[in-house]
C-alpha positions in Angstrom: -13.6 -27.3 12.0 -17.0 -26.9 9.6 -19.1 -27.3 12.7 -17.1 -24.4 14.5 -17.2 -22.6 11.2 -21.2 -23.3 11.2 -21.8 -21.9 14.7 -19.8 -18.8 13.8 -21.8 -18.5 10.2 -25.2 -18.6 12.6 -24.0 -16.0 15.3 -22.6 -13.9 12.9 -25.9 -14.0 11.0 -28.2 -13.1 14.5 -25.5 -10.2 15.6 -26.3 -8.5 11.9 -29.5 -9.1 12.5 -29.3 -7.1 15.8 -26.9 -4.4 13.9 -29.3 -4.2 10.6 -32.4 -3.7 12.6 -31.2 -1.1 15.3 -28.7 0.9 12.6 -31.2 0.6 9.5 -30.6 0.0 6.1 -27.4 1.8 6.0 -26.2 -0.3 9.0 -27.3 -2.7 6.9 -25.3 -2.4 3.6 -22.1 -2.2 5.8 -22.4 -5.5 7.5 -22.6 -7.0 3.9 -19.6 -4.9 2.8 -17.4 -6.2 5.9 -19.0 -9.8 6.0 -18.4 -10.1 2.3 -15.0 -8.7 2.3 -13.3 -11.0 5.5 -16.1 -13.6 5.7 -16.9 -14.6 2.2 -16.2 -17.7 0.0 -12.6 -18.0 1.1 -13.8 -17.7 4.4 -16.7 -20.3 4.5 -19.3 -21.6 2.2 -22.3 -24.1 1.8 -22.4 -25.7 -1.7 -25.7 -25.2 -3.2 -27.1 -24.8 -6.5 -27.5 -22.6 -8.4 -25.0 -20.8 -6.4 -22.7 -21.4 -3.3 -23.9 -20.3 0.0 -22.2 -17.4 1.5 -22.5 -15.3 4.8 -22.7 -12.2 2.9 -24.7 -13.4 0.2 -27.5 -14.5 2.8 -26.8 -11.1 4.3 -27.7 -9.2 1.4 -31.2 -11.6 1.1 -31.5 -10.6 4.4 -31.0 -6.9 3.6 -33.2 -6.7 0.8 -36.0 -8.7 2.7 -35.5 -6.1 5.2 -35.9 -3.1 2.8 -38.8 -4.4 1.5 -40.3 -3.9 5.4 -38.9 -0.5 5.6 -40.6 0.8 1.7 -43.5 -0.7 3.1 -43.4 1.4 6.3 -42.3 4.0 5.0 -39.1 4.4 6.4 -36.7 4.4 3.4 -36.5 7.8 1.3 -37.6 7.3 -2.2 -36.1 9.4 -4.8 -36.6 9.7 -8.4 -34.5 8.3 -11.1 -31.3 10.4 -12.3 -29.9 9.7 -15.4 -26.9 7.3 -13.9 -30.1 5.0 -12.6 -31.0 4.5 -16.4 -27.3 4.0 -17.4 -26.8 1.9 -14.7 -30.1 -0.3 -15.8 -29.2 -0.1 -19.3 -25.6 -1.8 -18.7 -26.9 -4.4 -16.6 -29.4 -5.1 -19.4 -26.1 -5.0 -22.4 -24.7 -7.5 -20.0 -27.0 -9.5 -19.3 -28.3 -9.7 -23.2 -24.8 -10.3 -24.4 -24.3 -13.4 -22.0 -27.7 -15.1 -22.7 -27.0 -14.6 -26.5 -23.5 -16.8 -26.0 -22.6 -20.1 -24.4 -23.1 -18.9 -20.4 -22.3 -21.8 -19.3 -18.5 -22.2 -20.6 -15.8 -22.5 -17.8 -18.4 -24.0 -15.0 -20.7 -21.2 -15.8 -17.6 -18.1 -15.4 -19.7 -15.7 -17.7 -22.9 -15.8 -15.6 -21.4 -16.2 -12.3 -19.4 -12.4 -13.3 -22.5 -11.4 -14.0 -23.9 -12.1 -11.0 -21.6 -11.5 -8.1 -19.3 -8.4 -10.2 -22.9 -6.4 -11.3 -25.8 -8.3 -10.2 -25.4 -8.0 -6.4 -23.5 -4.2 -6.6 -26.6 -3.0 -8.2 -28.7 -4.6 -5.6 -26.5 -2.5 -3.1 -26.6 0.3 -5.4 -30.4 0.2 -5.3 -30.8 -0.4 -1.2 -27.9 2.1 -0.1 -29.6 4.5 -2.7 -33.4 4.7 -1.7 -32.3 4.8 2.0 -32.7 7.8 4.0 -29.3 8.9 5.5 -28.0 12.3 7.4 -24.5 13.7 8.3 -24.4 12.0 11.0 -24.3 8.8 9.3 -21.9 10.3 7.0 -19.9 10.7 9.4 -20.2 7.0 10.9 -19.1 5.6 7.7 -15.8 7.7 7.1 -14.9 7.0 10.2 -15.3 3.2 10.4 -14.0 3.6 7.0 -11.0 5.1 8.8 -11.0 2.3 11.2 -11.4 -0.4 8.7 -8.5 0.8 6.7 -5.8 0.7 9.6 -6.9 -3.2 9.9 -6.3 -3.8 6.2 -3.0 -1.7 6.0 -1.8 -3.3 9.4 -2.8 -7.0 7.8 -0.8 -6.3 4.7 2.4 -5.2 6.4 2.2 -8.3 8.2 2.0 -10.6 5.3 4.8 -8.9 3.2 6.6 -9.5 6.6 5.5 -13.1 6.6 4.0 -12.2 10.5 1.1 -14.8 9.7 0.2 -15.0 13.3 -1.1 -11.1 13.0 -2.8 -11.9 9.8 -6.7 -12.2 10.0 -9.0 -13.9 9.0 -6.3 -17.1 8.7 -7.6 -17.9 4.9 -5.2 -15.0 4.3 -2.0 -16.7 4.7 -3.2 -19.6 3.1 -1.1 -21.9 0.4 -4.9 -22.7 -0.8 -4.6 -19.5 -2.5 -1.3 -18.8 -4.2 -2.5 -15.9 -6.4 -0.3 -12.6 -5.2 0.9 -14.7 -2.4 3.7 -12.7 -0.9 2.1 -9.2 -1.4 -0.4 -7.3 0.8 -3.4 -8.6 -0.9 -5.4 -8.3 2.2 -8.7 -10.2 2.7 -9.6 -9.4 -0.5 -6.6 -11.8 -1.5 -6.1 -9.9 -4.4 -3.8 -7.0 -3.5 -4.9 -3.8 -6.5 -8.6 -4.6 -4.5 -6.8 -4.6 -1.0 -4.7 -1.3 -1.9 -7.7 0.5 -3.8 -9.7 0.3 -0.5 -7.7 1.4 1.9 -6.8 4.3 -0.4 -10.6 4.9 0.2 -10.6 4.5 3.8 -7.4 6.7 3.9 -9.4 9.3 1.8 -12.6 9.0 4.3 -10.0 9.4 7.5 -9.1 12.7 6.0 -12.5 14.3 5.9 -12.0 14.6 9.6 -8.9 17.1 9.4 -11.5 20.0 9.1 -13.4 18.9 12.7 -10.8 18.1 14.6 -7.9 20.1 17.3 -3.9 19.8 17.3 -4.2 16.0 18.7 -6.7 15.3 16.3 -4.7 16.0 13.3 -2.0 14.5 14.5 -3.9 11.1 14.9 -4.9 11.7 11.6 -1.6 12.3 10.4 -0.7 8.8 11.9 -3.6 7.3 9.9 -2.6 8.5 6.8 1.0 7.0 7.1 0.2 3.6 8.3 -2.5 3.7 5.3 0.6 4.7 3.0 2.0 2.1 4.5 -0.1 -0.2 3.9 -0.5 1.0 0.3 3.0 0.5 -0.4 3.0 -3.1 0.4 0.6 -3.8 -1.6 3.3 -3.7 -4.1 1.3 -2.6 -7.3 2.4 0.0 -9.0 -1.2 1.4 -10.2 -2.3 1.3 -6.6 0.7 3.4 -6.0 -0.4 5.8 -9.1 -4.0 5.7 -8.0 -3.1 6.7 -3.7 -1.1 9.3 -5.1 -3.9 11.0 -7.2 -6.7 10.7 -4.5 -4.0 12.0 -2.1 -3.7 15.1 -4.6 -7.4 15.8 -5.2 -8.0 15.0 -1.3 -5.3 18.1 -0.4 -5.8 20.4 -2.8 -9.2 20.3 -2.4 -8.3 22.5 0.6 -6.1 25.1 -0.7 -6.5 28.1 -2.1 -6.3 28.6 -5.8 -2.7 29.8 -6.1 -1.4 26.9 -3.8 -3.9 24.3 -5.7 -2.3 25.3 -9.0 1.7 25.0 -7.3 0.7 21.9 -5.3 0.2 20.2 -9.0 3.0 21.8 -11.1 5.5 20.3 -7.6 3.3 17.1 -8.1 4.1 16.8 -11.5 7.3 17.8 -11.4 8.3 15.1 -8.2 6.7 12.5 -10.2 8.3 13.0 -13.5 11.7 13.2 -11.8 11.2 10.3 -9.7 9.8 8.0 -12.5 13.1 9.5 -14.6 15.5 8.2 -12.3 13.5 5.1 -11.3 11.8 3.3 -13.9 14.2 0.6 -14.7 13.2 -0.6 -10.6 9.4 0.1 -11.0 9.4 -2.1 -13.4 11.6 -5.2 -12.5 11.4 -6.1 -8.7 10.1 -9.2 -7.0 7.2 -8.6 -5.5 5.0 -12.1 -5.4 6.5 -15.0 -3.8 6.6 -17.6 -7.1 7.2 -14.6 -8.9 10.8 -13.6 -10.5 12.1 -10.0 -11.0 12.2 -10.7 -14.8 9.1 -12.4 -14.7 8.1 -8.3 -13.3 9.5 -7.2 -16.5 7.9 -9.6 -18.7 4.1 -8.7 -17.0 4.6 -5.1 -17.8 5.5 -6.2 -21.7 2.3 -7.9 -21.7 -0.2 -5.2 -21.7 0.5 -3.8 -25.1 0.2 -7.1 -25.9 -2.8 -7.6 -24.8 -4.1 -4.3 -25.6 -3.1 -5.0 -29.3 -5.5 -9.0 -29.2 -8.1 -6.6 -27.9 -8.1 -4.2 -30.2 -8.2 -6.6 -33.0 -11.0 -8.5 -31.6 -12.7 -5.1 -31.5 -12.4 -4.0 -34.9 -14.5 -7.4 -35.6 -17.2 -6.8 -33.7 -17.1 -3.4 -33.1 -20.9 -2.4 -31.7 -21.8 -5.7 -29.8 -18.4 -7.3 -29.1 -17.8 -10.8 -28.7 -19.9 -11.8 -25.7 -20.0 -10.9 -21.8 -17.6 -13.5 -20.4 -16.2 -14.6 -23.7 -12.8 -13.3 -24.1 -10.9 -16.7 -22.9 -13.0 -18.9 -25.9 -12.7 -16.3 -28.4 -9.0 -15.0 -28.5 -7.6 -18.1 -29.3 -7.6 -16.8 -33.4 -5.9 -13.5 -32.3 -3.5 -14.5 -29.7 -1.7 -17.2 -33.2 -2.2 -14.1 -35.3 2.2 -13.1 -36.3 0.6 -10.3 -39.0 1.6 -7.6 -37.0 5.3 -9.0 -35.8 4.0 -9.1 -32.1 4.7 -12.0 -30.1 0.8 -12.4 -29.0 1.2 -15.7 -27.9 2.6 -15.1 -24.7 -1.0 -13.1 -23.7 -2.8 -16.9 -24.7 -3.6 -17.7 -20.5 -4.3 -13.9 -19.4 -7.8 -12.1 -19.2 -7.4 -8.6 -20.2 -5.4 -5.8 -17.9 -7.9 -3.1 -18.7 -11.8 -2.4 -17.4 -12.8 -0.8 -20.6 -11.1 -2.9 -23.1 -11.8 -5.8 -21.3 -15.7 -3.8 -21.4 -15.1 -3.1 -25.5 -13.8 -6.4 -26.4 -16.4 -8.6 -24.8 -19.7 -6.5 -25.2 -18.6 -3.3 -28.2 -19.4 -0.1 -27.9 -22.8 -0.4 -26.8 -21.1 -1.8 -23.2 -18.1 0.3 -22.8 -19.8 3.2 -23.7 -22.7 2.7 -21.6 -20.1 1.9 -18.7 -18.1 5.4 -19.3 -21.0 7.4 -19.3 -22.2 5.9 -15.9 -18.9 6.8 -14.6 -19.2 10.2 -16.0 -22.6 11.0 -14.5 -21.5 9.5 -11.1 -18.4 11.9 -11.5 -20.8 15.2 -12.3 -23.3 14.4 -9.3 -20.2 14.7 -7.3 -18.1 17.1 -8.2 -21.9 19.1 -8.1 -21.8 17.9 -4.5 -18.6 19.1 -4.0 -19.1 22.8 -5.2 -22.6 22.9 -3.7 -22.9 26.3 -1.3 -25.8 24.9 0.5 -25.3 21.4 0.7 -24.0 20.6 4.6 -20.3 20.0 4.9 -19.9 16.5 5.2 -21.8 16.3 2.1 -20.0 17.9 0.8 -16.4 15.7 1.7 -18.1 12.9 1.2 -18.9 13.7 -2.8 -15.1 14.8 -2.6 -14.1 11.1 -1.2 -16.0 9.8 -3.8 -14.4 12.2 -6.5 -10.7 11.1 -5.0 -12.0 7.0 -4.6 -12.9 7.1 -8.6 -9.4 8.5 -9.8 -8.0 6.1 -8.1 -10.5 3.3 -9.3 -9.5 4.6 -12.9 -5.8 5.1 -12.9 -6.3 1.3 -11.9 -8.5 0.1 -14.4 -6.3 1.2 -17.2 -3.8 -1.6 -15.7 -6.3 -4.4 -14.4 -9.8 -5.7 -14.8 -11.0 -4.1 -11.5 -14.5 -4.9 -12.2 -13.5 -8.8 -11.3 -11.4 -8.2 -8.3 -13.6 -9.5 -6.2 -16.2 -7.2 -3.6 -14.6 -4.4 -5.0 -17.4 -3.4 -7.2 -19.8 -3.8 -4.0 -18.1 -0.7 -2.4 -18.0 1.3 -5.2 -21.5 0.7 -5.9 -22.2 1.3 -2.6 -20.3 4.7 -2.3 -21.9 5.9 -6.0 -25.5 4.6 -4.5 -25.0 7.7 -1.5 -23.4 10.1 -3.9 -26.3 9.4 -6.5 -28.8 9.7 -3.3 -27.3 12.9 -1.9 -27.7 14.4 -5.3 -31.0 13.6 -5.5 -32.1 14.9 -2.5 -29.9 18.0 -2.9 -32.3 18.3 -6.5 -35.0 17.8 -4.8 -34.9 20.4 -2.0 -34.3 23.1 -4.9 -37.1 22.3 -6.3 -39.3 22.7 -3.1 -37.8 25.5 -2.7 -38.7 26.8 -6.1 -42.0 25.8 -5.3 -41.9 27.5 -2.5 -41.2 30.7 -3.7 -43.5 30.4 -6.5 -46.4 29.8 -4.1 -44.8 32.9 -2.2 -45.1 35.0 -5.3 -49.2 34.5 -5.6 -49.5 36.0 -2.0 -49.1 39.6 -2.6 -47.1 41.7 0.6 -46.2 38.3 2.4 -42.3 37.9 3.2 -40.5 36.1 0.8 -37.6 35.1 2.6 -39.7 33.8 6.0 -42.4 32.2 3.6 -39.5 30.2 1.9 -38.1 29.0 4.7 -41.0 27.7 6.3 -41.9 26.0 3.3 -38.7 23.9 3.1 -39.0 23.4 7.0 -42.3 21.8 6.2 -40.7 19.3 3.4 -37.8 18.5 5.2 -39.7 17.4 8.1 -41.9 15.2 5.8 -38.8 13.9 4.9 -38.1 10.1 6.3 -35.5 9.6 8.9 -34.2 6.6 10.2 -33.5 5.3 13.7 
């Protein structure tokens, strides 16, 4: 079985080759995504030091290696640094500092190896994706195999709720090697909030085609969308549920008009309040993981003030530089035996954190979390100025908007798990920031040719200012560089 596994390592390997070098760097950063999403560790791996090999880590060598070529022939689009770029160096930097100044090497290295596979190699997507040169058309290529994509995961997590194991691919899926979530639609992520979060992406870049397409066409679409809510639903988390619902909101009333945008979210609002009224009691006891009990349901969602109350307190100690990237495991031990506050903390002694920014403010302070918030805010302006752009091309446009609708639901999430260790998660949302961050830039960077332009136009007396701009951002677009 290792050898057949070998042989389909080294084909898969040549086809990406083919793919990366006919489709270009953007063709490139998707065969990572889907090689490190159904053909990663689980999947197959070499043992090496320092680190295991992987298909899509050697994919992602292979990538880089292969941007290098293209910035050296010109063929990538260079674009100046935004202030996300910055943010998004400086957090790397907090992190990194904070897990060299502690004891790295605790739990069989656990602090770097977050490091590396949750930051390290999404910023080196972040940076590829970001510097490469891509069009409308490929926008349109990656919403929909987005779309595509997200039928196969919302398909695959039907059919393990459903215990259809024969329908469930890759086979590491169904599994007993990996109990975790066993018994919800966790997908080949095998961790079902990752699983649901994407294909409420993919379900977001499906709908993008609503606009572009006849009768039959939208009612495909339609069909896509349910089998995604499908899929969604057995994923059996109720923040994935929270977090579908939201990008579903900002996705439809993004096309409405005003008055029906404002009634679409009072109804919304209204629905949801009703429906949690009557409900609650079942949202929050109901078996949902195989080895895992109805009360023991009731007893996870008791944990998280829990756990919000250890972090907090390990806060208010070391408010600016936390305890250490990686730490939180070694260093709650005090807190967790602390009966000052009448809390039962005890039972939160064997969980991480169930929160991205406390998890963030706890192990690296303020300097971390709010270097981390403001990168999510910047990524969150570039798009919604996307969005509102007049003059940038419509699937620009829908694309900032998918992005808009992928990071409320990324949010609602992390305020109920540590989504930055669910594992390849972080690579698409890297990846999908990276062309948001791009567009913007390049949408910056035409105004200002075209304020160049004008300003040349206004030295030539009598000339036509209209024609003269025109021509002038003709002439920089085409010294723009495209890709095969």
């Amino acid at each position: 079985m290792q050898v057949l596994y070998l042989i389909f390592a080294i084909a898969g390997l040549l086809w990406a080759g083919v793919i990366m070098l006919r489709g270009g760097l953007i063709a490139g950063c998707l065969v990572v995504l889907l090689a490190g999403t159904c053909f990663g560790h689980a999947f197959y791996h070499l043992p090496a030091k320092p680190i295991p090999v992987t298909l899509d880590r050697a994919l992602l060598v292979a990538l880089a290696a292969q941007f290098a070529v293209f910035w050296k022939m010109g063929l990538a689009d260079p674009k100046a640094w935004g202030k996300s770029e910055f943010l998004l160096v400086a957090l790397l930097a907090v992190l990194g500092l904070s897990a060299i100044s502690h004891d790295w090497t605790i739990n069989n290295n656990q602090p770097a190896s977050r490091l590396v596979f949750f930051y390290g190699m999404p910023f080196v997507m972040y940076w590829i994706a970001r510097q490469s040169a891509i069009s409308s058309r490929q926008i349109i290529w990656i919403c929909g195999g987005c779309a595509i994509f997200g039928l196969y995961l919302a398909f695959t997590a039907a059919a393990e709720v459903h215990q259809l194991w024969t329908f469930v691919l890759p086979t590491y899926i169904s599994s007993e090697k990996f109990t975790e979530y066993l018994g919800r639609g966790r997908g080949p992520f095998l961790n079902p909030t990752g699983c649901g979060l994407i294909i409420t992406l993919c379900m977001c870049c499906a709908l993008t085609f609503w606009r572009h397409v006849d009768r039959l066409g939208k009612l495909i679409l339609v069909g896509v969308m349910l089998v995604s809510l499908c899929g969604i639903y057995y994923s059996l988390t109720r923040s994935v549920w929270a977090g579908a619902a939201m990008a579903l909101l900002i996705m439809i009333a993004a096309e409405l008009t005003p008055r029906a945008r404002v009634g679409l979210v009072v109804a919304s609002l209204l629905a949801g309040g009703v429906f949690l009224a009557f409900r609650w009691e079942s949202l929050t006891r109901f078996k949902r993981d195989r080895d895992v009990t109805a009360a023991d349901m009731s007893e996870s969602a008791e944990l998280r003030p829990l756990l919000a109350a250890v972090s907090w307190q390990m806060f208010l100690d070391r408010p600016l530089a936390g305890c250490g990237f990686g730490q939180y495991a070694q260093r709650n031990k005090n807190y967790v035996s602390d009966r000052s506050q009448g809390l039962n903390l005890e039972k939160t002694r064997p969980y991480v954190q169930h929160n991205v920014f406390l998890a963030l403010l706890t192990e690296t302070g303020l300097l971390g979390a709010g270097v981390f918030v403001a990168l999510l805010a910047t990524w969150a302006v570039d798009a919604w100025r996307l969005w509102r752009s007049p003059s940038s091309p419509l699937q620009v446009r829908q694309f900032a908007l998918v992005f808009l609708a992928f990071l409320a639901a990324y949010l609602i999430n992390g305020m109920f798990h540590d989504v930055a260790i669910v594992p390849h998660l972080h690579m698409y949302f890297f990846f999908f920031a990276a062309l948001v961050s791009g567009l913007a830039a390049s949408a910056r960077r035409d105004i200002l040719w075209q304020r160049k332009a004008e300003e040349h136009n206004e030295d030539k007396p009598g000339s036509n200012l209209g024609e003269a701009s025109t021509a002038a951002l003709l002439s920089a677009n085409s010294l723009a560089p495209t890709m095969n």
